[in-house]
C-alpha positions in Angstrom: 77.4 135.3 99.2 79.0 133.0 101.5 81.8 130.8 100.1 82.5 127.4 101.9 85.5 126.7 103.2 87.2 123.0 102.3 89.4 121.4 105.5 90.0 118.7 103.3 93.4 118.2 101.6 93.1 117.7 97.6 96.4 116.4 95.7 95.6 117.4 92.2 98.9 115.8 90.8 99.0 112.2 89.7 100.3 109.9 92.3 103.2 107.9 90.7 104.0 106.0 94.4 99.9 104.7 94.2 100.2 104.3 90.4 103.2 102.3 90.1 102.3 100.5 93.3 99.1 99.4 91.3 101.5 98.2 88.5 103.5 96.0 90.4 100.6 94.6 92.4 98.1 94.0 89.4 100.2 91.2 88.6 99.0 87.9 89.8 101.7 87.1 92.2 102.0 87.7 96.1 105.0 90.0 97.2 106.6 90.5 100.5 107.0 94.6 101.2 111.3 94.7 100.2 110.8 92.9 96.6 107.3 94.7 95.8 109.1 98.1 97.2 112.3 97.0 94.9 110.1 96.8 91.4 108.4 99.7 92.9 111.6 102.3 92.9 113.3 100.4 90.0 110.1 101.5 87.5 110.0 104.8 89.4 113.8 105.6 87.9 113.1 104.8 85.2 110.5 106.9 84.8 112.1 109.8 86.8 109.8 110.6 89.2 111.9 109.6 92.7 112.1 112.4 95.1 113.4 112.4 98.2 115.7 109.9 98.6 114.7 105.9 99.0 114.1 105.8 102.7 111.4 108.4 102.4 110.1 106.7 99.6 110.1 103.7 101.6 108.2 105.2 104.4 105.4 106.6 101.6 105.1 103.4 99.6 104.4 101.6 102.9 101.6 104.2 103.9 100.0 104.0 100.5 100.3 100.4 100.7 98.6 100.3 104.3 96.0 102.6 102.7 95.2 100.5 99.9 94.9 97.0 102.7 92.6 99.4 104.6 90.4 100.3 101.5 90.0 96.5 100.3 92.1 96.4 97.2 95.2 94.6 98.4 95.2 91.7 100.5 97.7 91.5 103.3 98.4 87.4 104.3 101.3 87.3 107.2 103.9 89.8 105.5 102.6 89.0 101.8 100.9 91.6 99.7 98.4 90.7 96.6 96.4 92.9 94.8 92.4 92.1 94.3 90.2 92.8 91.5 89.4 96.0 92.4 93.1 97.3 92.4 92.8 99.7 89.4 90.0 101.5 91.7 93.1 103.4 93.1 95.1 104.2 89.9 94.9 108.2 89.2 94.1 107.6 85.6 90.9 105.8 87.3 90.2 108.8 89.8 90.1 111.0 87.1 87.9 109.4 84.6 85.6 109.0 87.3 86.1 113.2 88.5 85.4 113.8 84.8 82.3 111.5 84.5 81.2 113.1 88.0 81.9 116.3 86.0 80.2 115.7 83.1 76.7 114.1 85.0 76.7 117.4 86.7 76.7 119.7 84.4 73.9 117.7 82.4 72.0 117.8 85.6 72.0 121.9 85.9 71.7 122.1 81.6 68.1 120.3 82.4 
């Protein structure tokens, strides 16, 4: 029995950068990277979760950010940021109903 070998990386923790990031942005209102990063860190305190220090939060809150532009659910106009409809697509809450319903069509399809 062989066993395959993944080269992929798989974070199996909730993002809280991406999730808040999704918070901020699902409002309907354009924000330039220092106030959206601002709310961004602000609801992160409150809720704990900053690691790091800010500057490295920062630098990983613009990467996710970049990430989300690339994948179509923010909109970058000159150094504004808006999120589109398709925003939530990104939230981990999203990723994992969708890992469960992935889940859960599977193992209907090897019960049949």
């Amino acid at each position: 029995m062989s066993t395959t070998r993944r080269t992929r990386f798989s974070r199996r923790v909730p993002d809280h950068v991406t999730d808040e990031l999704v918070a901020v942005l699902s409002a309907p209102k354009q924000f330039a990277f220092n106030d959206l990063f601002e709310e961004v860190y602000e609801n992160l305190k409150k809720r704990n979760a900053v690691s790091g220090g800010e500057e490295m939060l920062r630098l990983r809150a613009y990467e996710k950010l970049q990430n989300l532009c690339t994948r179509g659910l923010v909109e970058k106009e000159g150094k504004q940021y808006r999120g589109l409809e398709r925003l939530e697509e990104a939230s981990s809450a999203f990723v994992a109903a969708a890992a469960a319903k992935a889940a859960a069509a599977a193992a209907a399809a090897a019960a049949k």
